[in-house]
PDB file of N, CA, C and O in Angstrom:
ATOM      1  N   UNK A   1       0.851  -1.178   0.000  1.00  0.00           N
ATOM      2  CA  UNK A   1       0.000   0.000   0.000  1.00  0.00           C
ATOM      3  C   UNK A   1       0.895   1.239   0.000  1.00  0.00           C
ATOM      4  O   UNK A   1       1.689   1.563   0.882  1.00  0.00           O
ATOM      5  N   UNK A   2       0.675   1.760  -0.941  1.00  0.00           N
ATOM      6  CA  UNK A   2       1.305   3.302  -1.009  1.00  0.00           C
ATOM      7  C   UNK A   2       0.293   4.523  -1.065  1.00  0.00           C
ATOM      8  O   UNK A   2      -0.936   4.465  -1.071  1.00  0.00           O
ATOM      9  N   UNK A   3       1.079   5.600  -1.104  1.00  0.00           N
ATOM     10  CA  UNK A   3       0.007   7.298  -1.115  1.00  0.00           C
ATOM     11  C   UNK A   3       1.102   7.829  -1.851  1.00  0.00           C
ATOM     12  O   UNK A   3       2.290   7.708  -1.553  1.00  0.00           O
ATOM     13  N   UNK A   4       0.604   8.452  -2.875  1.00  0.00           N
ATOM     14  CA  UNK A   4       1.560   9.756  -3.688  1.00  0.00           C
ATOM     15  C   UNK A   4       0.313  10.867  -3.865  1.00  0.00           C
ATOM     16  O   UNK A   4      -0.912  10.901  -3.982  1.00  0.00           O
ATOM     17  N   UNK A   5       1.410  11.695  -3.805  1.00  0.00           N
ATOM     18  CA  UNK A   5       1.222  13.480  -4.679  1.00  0.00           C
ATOM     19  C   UNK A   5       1.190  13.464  -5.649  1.00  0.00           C
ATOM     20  O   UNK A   5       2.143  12.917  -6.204  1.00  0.00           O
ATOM     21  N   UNK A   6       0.442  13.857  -6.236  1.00  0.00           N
ATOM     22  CA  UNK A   6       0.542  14.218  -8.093  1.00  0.00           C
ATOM     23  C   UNK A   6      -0.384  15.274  -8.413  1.00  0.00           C
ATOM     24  O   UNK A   6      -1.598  15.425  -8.280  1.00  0.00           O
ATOM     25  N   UNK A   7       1.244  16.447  -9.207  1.00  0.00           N
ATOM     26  CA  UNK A   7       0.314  17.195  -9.856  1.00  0.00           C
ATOM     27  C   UNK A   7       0.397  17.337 -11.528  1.00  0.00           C
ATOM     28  O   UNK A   7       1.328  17.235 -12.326  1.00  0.00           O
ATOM     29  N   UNK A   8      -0.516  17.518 -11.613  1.00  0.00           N
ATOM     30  CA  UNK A   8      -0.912  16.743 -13.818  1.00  0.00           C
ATOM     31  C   UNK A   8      -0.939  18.601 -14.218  1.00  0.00           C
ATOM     32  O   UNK A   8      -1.152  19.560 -13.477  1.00  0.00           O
ATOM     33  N   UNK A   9      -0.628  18.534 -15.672  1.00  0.00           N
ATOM     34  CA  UNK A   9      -0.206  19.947 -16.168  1.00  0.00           C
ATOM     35  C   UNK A   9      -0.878  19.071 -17.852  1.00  0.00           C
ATOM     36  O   UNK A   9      -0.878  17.899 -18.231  1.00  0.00           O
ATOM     37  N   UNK A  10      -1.326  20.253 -18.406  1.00  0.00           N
ATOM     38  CA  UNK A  10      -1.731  20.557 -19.710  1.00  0.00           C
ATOM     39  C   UNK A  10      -3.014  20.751 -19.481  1.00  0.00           C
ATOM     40  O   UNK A  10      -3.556  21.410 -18.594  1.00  0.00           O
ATOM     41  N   UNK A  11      -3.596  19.947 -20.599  1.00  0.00           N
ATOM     42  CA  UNK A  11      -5.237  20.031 -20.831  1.00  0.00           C
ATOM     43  C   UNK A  11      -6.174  19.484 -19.864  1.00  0.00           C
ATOM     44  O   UNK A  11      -6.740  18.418 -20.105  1.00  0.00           O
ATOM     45  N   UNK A  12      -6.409  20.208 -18.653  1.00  0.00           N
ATOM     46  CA  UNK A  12      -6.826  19.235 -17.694  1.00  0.00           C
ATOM     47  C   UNK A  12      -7.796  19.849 -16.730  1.00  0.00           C
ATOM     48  O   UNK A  12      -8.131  19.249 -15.709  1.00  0.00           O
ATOM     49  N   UNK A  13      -8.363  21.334 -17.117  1.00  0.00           N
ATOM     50  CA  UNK A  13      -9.288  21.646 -16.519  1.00  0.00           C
ATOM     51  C   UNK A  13     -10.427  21.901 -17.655  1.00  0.00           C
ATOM     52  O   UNK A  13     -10.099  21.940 -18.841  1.00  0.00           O
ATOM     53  N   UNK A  14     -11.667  22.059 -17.280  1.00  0.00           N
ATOM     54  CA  UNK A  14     -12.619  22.409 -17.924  1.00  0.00           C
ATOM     55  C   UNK A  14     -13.100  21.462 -19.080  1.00  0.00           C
ATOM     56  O   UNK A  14     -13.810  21.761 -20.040  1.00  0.00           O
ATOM     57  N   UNK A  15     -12.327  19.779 -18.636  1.00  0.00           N
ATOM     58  CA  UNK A  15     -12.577  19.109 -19.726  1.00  0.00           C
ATOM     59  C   UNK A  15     -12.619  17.689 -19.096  1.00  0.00           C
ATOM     60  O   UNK A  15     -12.101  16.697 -19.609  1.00  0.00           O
ATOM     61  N   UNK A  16     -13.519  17.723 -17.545  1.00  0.00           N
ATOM     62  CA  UNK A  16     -13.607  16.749 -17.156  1.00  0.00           C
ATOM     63  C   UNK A  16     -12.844  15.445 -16.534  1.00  0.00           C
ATOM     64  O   UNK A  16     -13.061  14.250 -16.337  1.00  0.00           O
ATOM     65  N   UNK A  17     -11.439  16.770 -16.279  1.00  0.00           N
ATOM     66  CA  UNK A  17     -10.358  15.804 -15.718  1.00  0.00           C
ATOM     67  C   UNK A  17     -10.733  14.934 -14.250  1.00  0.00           C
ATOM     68  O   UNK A  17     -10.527  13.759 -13.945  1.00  0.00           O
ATOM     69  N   UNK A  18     -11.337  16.003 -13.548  1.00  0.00           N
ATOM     70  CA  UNK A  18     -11.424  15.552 -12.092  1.00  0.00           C
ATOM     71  C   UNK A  18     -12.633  14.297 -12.251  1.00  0.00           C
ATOM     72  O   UNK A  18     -12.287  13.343 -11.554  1.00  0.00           O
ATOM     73  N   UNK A  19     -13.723  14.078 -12.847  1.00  0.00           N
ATOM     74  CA  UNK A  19     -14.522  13.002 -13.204  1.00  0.00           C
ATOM     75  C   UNK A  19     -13.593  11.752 -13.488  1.00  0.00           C
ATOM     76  O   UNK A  19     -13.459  10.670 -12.915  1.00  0.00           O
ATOM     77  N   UNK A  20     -12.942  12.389 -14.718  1.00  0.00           N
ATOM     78  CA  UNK A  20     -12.178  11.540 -15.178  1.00  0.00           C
ATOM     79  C   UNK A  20     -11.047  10.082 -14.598  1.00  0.00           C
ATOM     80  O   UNK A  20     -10.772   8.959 -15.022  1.00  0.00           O
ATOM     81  N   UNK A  21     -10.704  10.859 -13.527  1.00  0.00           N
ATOM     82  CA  UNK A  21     -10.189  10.467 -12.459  1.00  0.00           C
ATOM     83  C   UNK A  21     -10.731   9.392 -11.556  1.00  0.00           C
ATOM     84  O   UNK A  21     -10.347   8.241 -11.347  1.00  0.00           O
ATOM     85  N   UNK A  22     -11.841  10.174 -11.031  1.00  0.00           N
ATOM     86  CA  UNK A  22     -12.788   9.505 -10.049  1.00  0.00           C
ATOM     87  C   UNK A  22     -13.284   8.470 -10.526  1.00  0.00           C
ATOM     88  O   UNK A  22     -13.606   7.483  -9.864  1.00  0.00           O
ATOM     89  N   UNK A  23     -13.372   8.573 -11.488  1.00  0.00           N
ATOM     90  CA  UNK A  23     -13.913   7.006 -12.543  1.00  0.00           C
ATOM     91  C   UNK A  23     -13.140   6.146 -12.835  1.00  0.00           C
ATOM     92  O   UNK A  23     -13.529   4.984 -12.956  1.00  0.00           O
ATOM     93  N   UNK A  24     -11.593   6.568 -13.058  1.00  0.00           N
ATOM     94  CA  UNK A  24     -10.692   5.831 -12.670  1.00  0.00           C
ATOM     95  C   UNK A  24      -9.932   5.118 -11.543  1.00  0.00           C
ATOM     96  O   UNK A  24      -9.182   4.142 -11.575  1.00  0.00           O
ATOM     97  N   UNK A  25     -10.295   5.794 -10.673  1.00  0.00           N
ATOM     98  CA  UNK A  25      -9.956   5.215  -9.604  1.00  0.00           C
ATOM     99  C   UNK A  25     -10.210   4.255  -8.734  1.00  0.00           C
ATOM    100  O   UNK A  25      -9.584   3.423  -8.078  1.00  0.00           O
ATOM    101  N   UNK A  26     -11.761   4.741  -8.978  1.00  0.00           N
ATOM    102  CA  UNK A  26     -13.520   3.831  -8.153  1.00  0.00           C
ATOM    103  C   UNK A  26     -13.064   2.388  -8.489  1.00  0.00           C
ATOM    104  O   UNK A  26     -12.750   1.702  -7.516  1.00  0.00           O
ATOM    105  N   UNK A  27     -12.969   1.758  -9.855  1.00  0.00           N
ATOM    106  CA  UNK A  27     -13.307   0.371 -10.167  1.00  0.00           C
ATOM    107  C   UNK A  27     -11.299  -0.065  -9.652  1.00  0.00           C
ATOM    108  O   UNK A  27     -11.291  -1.291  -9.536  1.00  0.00           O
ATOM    109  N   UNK A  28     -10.067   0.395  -9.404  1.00  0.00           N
ATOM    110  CA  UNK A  28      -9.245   0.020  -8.747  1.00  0.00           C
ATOM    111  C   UNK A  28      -8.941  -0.160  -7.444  1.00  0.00           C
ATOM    112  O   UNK A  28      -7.914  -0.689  -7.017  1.00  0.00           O
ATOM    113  N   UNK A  29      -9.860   0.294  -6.796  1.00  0.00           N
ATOM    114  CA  UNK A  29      -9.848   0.673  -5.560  1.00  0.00           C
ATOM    115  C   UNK A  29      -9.272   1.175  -4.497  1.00  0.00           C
ATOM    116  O   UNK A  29      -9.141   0.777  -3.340  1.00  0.00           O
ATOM    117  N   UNK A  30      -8.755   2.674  -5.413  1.00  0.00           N
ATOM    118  CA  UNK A  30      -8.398   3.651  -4.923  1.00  0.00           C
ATOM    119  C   UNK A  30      -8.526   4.371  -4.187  1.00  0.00           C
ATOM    120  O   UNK A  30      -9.696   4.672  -4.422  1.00  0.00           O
ATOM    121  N   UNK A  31      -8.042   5.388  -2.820  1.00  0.00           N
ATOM    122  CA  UNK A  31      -8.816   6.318  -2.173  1.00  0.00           C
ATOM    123  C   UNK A  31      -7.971   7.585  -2.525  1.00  0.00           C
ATOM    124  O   UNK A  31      -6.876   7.683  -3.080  1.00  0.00           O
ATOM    125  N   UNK A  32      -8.733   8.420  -2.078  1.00  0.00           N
ATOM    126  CA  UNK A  32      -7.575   9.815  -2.294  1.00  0.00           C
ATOM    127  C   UNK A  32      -8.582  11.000  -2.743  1.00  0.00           C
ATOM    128  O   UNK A  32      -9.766  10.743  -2.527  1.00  0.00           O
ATOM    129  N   UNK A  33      -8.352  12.038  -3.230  1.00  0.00           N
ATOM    130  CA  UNK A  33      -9.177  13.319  -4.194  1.00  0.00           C
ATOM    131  C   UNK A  33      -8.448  14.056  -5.214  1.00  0.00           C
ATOM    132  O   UNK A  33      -7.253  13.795  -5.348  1.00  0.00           O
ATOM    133  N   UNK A  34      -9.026  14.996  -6.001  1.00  0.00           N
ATOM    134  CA  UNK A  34      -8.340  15.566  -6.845  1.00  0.00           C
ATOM    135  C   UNK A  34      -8.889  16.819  -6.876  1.00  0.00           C
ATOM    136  O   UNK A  34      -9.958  17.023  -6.301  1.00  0.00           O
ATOM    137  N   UNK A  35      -8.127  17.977  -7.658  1.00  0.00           N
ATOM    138  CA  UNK A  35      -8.709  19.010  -7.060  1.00  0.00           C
ATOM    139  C   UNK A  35      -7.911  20.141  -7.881  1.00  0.00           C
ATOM    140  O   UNK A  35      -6.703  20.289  -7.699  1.00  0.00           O
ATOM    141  N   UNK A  36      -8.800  21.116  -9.003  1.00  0.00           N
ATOM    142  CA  UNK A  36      -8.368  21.851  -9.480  1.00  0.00           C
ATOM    143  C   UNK A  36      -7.191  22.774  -8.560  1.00  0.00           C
ATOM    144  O   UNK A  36      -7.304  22.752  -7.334  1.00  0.00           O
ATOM    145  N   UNK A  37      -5.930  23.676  -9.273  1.00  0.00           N
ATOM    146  CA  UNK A  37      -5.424  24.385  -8.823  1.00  0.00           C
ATOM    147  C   UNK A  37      -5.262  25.828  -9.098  1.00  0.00           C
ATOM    148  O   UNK A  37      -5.605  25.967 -10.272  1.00  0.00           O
ATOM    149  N   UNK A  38      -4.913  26.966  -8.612  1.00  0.00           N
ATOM    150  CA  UNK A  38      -5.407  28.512  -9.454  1.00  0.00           C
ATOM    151  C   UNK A  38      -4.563  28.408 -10.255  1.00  0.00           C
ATOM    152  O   UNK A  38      -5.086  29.175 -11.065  1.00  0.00           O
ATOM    153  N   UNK A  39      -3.164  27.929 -11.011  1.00  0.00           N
ATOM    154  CA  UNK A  39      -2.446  27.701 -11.870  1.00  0.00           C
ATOM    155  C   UNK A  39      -3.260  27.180 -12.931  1.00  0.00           C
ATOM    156  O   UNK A  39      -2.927  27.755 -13.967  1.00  0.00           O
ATOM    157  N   UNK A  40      -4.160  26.365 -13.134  1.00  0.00           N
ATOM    158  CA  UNK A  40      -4.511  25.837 -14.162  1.00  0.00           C
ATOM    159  C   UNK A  40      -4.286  24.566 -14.050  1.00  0.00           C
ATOM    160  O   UNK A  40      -5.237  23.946 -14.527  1.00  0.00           O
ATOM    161  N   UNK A  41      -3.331  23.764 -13.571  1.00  0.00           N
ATOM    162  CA  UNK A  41      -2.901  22.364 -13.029  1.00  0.00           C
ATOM    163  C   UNK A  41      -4.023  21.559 -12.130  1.00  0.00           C
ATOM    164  O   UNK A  41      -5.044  21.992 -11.596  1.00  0.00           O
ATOM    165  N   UNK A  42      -3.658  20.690 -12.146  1.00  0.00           N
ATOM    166  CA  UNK A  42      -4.803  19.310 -11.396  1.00  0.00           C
ATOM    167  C   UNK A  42      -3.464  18.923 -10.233  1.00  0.00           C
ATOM    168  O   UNK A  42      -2.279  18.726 -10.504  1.00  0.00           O
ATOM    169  N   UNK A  43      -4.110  18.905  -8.955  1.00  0.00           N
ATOM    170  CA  UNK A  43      -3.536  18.010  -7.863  1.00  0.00           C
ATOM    171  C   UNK A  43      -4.171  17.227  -7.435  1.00  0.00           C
ATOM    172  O   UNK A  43      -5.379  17.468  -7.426  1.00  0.00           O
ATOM    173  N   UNK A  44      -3.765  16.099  -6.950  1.00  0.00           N
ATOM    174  CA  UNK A  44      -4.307  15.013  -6.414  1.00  0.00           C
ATOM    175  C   UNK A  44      -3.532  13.908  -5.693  1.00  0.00           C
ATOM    176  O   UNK A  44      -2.429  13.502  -6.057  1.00  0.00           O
ATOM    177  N   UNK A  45      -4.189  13.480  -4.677  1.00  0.00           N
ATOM    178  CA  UNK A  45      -3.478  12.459  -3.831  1.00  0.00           C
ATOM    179  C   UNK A  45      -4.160  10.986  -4.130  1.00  0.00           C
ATOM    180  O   UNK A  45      -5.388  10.908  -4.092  1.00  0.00           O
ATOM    181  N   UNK A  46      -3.432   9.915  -4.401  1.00  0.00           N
ATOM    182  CA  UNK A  46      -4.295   8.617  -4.884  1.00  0.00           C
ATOM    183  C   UNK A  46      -3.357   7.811  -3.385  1.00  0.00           C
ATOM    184  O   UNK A  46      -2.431   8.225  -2.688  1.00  0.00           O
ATOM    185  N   UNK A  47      -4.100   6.616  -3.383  1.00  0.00           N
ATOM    186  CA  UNK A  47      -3.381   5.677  -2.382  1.00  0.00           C
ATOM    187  C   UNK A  47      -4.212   4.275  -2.572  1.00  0.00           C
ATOM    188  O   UNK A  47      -5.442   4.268  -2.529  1.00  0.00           O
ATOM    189  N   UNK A  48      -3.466   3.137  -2.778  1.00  0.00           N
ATOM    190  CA  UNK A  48      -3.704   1.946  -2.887  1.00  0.00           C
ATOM    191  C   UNK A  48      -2.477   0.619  -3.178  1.00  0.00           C
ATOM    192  O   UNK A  48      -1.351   0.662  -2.683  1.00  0.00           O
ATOM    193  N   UNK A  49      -2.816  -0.157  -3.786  1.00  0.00           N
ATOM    194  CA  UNK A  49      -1.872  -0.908  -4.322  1.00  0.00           C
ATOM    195  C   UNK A  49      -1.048  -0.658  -5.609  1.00  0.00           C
ATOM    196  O   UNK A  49      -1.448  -0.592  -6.771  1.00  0.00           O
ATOM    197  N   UNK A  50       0.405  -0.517  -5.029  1.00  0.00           N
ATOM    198  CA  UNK A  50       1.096  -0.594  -6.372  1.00  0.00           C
ATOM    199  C   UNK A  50       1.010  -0.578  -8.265  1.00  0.00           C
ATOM    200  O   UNK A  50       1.458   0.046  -9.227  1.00  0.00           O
ATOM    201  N   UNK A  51       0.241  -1.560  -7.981  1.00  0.00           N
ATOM    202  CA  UNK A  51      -0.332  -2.055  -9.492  1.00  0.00           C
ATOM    203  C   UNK A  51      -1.334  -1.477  -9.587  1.00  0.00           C
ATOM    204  O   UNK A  51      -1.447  -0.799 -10.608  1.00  0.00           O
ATOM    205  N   UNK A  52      -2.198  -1.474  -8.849  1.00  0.00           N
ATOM    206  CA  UNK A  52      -3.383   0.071  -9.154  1.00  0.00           C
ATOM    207  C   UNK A  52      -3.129   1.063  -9.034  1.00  0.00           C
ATOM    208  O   UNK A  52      -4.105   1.627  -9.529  1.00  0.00           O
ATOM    209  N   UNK A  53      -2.331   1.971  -8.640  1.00  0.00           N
ATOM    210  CA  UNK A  53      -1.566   3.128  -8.804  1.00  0.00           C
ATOM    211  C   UNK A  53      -0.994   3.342 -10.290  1.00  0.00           C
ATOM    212  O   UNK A  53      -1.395   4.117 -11.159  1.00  0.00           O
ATOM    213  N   UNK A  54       0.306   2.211 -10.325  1.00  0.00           N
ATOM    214  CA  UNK A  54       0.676   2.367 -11.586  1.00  0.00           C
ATOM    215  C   UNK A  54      -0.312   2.456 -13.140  1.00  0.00           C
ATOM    216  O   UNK A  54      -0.073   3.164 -14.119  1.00  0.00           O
ATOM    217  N   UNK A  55      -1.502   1.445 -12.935  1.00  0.00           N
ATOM    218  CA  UNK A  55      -2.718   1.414 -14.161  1.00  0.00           C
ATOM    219  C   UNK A  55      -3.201   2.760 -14.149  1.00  0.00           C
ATOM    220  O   UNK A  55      -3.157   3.367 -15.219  1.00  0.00           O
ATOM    221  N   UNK A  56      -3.926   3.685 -12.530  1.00  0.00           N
ATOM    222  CA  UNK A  56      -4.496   4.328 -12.830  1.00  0.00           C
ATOM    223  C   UNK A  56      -3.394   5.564 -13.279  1.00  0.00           C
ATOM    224  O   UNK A  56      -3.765   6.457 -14.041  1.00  0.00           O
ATOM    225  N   UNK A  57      -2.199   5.530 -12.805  1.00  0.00           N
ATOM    226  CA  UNK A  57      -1.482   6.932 -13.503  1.00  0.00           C
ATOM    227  C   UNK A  57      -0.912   7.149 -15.446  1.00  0.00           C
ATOM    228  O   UNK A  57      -0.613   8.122 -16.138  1.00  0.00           O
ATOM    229  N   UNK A  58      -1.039   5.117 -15.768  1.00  0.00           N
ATOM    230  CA  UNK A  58      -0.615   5.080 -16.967  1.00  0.00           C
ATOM    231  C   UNK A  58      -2.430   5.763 -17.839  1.00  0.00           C
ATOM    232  O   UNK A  58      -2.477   6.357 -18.916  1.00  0.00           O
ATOM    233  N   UNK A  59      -3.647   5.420 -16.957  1.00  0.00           N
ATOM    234  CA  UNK A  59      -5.007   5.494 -17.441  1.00  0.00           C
ATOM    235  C   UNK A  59      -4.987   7.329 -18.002  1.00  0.00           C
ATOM    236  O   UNK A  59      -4.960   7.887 -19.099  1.00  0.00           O
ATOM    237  N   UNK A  60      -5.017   7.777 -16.590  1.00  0.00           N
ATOM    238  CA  UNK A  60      -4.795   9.308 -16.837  1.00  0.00           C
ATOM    239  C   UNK A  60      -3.960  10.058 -17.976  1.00  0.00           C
ATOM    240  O   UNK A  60      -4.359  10.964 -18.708  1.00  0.00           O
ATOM    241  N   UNK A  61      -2.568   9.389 -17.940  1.00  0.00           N
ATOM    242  CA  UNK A  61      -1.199   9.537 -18.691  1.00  0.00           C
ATOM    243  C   UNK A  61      -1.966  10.019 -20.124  1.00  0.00           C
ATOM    244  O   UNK A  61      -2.091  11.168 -20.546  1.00  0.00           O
ATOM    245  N   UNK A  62      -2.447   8.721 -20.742  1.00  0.00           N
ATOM    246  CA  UNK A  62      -3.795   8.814 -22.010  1.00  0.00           C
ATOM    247  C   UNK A  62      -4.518   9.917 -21.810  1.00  0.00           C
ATOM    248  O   UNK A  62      -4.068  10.972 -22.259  1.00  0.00           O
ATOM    249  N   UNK A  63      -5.445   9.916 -21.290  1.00  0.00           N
ATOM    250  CA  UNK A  63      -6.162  10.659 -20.630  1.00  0.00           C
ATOM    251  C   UNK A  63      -7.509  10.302 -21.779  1.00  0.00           C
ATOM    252  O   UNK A  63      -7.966   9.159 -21.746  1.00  0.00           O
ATOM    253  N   UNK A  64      -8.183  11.451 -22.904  1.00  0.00           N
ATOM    254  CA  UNK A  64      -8.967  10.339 -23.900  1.00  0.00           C
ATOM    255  C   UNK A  64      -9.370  12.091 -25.106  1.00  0.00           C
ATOM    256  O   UNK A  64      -8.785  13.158 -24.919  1.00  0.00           O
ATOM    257  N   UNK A  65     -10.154  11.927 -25.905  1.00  0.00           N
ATOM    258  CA  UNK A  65     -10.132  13.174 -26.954  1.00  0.00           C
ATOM    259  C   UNK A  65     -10.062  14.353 -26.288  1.00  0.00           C
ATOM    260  O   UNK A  65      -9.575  15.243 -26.986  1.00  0.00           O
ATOM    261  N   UNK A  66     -10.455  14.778 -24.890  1.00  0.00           N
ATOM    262  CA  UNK A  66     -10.388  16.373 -24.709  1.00  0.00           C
ATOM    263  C   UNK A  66      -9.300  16.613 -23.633  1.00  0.00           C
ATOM    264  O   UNK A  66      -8.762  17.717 -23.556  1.00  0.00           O
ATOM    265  N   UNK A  67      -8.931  15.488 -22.712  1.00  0.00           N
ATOM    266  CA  UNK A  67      -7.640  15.675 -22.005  1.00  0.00           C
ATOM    267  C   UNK A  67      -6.328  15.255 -22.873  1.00  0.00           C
ATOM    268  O   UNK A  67      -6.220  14.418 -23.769  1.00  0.00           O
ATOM    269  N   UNK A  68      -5.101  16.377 -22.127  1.00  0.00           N
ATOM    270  CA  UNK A  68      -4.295  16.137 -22.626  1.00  0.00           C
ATOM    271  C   UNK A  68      -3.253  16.161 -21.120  1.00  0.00           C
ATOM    272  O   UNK A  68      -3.567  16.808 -20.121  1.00  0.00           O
ATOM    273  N   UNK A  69      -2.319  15.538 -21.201  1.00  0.00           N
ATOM    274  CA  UNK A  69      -1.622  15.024 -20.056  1.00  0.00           C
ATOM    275  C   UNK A  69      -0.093  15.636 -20.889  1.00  0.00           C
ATOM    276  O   UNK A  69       0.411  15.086 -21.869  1.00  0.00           O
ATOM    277  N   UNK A  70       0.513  17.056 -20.113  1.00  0.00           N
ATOM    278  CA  UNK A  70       2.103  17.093 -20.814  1.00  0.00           C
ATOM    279  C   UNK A  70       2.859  17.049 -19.823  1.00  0.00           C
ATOM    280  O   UNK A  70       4.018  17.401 -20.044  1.00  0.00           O
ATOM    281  N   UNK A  71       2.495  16.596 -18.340  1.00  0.00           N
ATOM    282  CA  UNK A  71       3.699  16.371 -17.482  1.00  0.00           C
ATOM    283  C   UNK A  71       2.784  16.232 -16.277  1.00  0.00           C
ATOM    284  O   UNK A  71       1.804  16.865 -15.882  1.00  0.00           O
ATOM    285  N   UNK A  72       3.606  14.942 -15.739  1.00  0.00           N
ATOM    286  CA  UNK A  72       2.989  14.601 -14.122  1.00  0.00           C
ATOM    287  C   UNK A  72       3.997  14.419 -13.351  1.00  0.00           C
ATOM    288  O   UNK A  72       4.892  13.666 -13.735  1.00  0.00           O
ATOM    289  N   UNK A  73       4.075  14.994 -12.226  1.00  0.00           N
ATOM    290  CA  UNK A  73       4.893  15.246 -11.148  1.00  0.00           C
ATOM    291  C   UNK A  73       4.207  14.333 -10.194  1.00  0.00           C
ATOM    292  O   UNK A  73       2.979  14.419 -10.187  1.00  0.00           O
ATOM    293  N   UNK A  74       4.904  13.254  -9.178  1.00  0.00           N
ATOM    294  CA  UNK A  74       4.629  12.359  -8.314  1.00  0.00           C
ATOM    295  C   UNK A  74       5.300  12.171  -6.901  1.00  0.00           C
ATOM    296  O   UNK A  74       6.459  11.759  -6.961  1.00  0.00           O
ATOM    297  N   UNK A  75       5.006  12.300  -6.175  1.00  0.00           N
ATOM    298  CA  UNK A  75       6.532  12.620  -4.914  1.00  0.00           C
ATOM    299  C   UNK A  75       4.994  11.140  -3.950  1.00  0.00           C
ATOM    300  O   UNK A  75       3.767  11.057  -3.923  1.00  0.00           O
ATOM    301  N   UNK A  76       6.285  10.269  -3.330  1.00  0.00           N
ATOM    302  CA  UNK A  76       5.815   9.075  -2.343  1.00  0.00           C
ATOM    303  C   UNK A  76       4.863  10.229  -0.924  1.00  0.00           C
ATOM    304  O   UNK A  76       5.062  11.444  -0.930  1.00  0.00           O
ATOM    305  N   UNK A  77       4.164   9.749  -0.147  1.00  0.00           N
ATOM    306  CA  UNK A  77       3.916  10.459   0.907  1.00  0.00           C
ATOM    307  C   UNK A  77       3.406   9.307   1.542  1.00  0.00           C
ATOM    308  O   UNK A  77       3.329   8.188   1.033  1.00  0.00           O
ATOM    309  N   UNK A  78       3.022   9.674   2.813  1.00  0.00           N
ATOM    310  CA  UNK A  78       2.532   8.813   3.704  1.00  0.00           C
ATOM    311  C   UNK A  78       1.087   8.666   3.922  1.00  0.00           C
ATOM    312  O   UNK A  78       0.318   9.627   3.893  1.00  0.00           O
ATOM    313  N   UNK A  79       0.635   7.153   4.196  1.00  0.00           N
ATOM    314  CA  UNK A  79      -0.661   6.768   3.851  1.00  0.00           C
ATOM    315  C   UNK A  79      -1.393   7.352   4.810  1.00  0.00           C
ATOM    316  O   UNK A  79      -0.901   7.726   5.875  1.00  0.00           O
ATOM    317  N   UNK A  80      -2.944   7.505   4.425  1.00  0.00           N
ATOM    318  CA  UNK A  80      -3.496   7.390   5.399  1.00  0.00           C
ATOM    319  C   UNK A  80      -4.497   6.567   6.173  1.00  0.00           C
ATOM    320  O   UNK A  80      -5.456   6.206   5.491  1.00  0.00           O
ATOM    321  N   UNK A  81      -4.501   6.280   7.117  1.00  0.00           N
ATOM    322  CA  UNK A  81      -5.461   4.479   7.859  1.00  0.00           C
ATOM    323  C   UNK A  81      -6.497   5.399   7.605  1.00  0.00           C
ATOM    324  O   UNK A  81      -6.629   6.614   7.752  1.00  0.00           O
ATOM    325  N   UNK A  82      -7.440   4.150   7.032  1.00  0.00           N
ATOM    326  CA  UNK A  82      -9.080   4.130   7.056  1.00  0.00           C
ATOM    327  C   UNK A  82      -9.630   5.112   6.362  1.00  0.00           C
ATOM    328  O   UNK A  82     -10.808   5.433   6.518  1.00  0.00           O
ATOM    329  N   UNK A  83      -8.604   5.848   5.288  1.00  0.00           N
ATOM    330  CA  UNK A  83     -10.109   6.664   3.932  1.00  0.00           C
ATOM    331  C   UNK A  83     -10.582   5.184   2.957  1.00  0.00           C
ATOM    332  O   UNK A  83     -10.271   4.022   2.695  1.00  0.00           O
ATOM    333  N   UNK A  84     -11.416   6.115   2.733  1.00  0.00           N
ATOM    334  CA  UNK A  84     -12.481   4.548   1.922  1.00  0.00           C
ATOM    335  C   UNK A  84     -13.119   4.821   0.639  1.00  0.00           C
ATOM    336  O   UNK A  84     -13.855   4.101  -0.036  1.00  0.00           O
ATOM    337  N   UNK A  85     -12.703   5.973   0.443  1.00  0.00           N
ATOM    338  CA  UNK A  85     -12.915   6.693  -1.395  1.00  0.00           C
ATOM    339  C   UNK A  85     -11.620   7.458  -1.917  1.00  0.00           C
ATOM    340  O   UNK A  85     -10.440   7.592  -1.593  1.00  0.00           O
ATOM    341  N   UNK A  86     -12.317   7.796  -2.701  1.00  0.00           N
ATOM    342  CA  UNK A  86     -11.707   9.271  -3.907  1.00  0.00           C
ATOM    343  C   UNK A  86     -12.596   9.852  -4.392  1.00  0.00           C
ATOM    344  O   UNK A  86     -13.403   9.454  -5.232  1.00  0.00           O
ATOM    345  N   UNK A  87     -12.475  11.226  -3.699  1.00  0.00           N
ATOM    346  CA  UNK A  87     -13.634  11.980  -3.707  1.00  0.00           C
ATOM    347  C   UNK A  87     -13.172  13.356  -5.085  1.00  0.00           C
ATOM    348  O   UNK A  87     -11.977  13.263  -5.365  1.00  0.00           O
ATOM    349  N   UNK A  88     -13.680  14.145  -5.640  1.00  0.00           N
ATOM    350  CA  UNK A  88     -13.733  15.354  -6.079  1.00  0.00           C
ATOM    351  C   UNK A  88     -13.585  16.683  -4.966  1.00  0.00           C
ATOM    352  O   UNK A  88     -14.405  16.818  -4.059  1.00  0.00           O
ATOM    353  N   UNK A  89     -12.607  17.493  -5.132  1.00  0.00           N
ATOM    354  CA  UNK A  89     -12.435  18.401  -3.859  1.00  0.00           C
ATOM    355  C   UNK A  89     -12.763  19.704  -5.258  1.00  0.00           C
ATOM    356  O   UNK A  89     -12.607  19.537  -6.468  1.00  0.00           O
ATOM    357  N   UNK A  90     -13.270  21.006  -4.494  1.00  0.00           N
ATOM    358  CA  UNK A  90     -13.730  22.259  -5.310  1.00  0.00           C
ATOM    359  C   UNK A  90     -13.213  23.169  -4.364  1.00  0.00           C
ATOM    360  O   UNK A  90     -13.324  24.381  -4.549  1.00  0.00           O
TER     361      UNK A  90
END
């Protein structure tokens, strides 16, 4: 079980990134949120298993016709006991 930071840069507001996400995450069973930034950038904290981490950051990476993904920044952090989603933060 791990927790990372990630913040995503390009095409990634106003085009359904943060959904995007949450939908990705739900069926891996991910917890964490995501959460526009005043830069224009997406932050978000994910936490789960390895291999679901890695799927959902290669999922995003793609992203699909209106996201565009030109750089993701990831730093390890520490988990946290007992969240039980991935929510949308505003």
């Amino acid at each position: 079980m791990n927790r990372y930071y990630i913040v995503v840069e390009g095409r990634v507001q106003g085009v359904g990134f943060r959904f995007f996400c949450s939908m990705t995450a739900k069926p891996l069973d991910l917890t964490g949120w995501v959460r526009n930034m005043d830069n224009g950038m997406v932050e978000l904290e994910v936490q789960g298993s390895d291999e679901s981490i890695e799927k959902f950051i290669r999922t995003i990476k793609k992203g699909n016709r209106f996201i565009r993904v030109d750089e993701l920044y990831q730093k390890k952090i520490p988990i946290i006991q007992n969240e039980r989603t991935f929510t949308e933060r505003y």
